[in-house]
C-alpha atoms as one frame of an Amber mdcrd trajectory, in Angstrom:
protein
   3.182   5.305   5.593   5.141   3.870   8.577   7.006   4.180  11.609   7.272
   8.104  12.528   4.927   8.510   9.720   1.172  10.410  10.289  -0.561   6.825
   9.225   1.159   3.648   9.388  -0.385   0.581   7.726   2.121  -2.001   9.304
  -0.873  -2.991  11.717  -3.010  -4.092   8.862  -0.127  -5.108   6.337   3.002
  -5.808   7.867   6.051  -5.854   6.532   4.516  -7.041   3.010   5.494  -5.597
  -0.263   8.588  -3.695   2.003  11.871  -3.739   0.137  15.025  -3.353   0.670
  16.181  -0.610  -1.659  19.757   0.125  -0.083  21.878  -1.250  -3.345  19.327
   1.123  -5.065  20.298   4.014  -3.169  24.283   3.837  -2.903  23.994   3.012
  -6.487  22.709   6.630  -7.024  25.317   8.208  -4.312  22.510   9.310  -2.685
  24.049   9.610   1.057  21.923   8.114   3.980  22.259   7.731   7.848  20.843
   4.183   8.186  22.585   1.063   7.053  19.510  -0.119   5.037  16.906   1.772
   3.451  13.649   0.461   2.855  10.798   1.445   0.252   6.945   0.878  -0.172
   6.644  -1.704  -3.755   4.192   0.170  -6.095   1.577  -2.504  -4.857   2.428
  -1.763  -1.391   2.067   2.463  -1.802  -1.467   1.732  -3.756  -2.121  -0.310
  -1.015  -1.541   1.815   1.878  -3.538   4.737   0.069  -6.621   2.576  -0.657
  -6.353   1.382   3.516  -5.820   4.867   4.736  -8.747   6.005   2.625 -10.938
   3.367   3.829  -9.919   4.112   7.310 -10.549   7.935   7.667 -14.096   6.609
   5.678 -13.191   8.922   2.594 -14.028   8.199  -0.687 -12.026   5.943  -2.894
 -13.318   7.079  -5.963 -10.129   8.759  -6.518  -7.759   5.981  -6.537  -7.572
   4.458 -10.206  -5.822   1.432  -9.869  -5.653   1.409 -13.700  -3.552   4.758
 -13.756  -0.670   2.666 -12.172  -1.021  -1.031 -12.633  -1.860  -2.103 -16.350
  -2.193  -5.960 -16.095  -4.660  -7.997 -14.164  -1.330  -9.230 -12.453  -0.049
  -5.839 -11.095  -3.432  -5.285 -10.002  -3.625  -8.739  -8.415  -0.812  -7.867
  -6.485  -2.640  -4.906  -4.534  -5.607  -7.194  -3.946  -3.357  -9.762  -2.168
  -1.795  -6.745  -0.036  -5.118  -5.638   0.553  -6.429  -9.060   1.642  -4.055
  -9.070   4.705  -6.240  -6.162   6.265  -9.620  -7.867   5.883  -9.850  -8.874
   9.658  -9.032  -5.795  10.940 -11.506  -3.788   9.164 -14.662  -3.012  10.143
 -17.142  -4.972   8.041 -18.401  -1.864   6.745 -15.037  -0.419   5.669 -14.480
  -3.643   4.071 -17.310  -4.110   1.774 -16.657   0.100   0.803 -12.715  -1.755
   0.022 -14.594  -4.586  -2.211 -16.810  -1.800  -4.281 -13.642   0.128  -5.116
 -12.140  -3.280  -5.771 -15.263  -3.755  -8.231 -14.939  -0.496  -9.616 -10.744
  -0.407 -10.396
């Protein structure tokens, strides 16, 4: 979910929950082109799949947040994310974003 991408939720997120993952990478020989390599935080992929949902308006009944985050603090951390796109949803998409929020 980003540049060159088919969605790309910098607009609503920006470079939150983006890491650098380079030492990550070269650690694992795992040859690249670009001097740094960045990666989505698990927060930040939940994230963009909950946004992209609510933007095409299809259900989020799919996404359980439980499946991947396990304390109120990992889920906290996707609500935060998630709180950056408030103002440029439409109010509509964001309540749909607060049931699933209800619902997870």
């Amino acid at each position: 979910m980003g540049d060159g991408c088919q969605e790309d939720t910098r607009p609503w997120l920006g470079e939150a929950g983006i890491e650098d993952v380079t030492a990550i990478v070269e650690s694992m020989l795992v040859p690249h082109e670009s001097p740094r390599i960045y990666a989505a935080s698990h927060a930040r992929a939940i994230a963009d799949l909950v946004l992209v949902a609510t933007k095409r308006n299809q259900p989020l009944d799919h996404i359980h947040l439980d499946d991947w985050m396990h304390t109120q603090d990992q889920k906290e951390q996707v609500y935060s994310l998630l709180s950056y796109a408030k103002d440029k949803l439409e109010p509509d998409q964001w309540r749909r974003l607060q049931e699933w929020k209800l619902s997870s």
